[in-house]
C-alpha positions in Angstrom: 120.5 69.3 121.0 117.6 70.9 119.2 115.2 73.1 120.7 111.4 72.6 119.8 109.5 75.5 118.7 106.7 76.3 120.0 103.3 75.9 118.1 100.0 77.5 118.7 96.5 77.5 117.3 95.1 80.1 116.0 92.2 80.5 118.0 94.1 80.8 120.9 96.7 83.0 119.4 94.0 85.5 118.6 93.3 85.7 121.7 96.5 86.1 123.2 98.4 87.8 120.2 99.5 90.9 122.2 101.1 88.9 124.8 102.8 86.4 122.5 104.2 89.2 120.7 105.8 90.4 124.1 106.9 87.0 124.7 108.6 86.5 121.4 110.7 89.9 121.9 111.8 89.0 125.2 112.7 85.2 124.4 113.7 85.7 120.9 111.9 82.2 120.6 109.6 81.8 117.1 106.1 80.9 117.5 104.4 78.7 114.9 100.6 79.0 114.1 98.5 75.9 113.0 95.3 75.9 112.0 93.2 72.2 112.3 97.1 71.3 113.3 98.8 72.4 110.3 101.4 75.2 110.2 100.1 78.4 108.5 102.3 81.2 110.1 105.6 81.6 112.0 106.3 84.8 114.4 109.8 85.8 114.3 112.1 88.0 116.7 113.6 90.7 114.9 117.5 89.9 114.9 118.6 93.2 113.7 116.5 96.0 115.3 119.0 99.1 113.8 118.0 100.6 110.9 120.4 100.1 108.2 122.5 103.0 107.4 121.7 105.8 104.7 125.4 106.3 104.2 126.4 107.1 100.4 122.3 107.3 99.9 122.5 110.7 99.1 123.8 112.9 96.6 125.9 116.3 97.7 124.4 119.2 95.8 126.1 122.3 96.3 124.1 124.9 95.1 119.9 124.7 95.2 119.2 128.4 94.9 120.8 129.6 91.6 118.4 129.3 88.4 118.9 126.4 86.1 119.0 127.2 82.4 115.6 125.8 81.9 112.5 127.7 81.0 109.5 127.7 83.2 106.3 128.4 81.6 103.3 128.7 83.9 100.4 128.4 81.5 100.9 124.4 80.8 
């Protein structure tokens, strides 16, 4: 059995975007805007609200205060 989703204009959706938006989170149902009856926009749930992970994002560095063997000129 299918379940219908749920279409709104968007006049009215303007007008009651916040509280859609609360509705959506809560039901995790997707809202579909028309305008003059044809779909223009879908609201999704978000599935996955954690942040994916940083892991292996970063590089060790083991030493940040020695000097490099670089020269620095301050006039350029």
């Amino acid at each position: 059995m299918t379940k219908r989703v749920r279409t709104i204009a968007a006049g009215k959706f303007k007008a009651r975007c916040l509280a859609l938006l609360d509705e959506v989170a809560a039901t995790h149902q997707p809202v579909i805007i028309t305008k003059r009856g044809r779909p223009v926009a879908r609201v999704l749930p978000i599935e996955n609200a954690k942040p994916p992970s940083l892991l292996g994002s970063i590089l060790e560095e083991h030493d940040l205060l020695s000097p490099i063997d670089e020269r620095w000129d301050a006039d350029r």
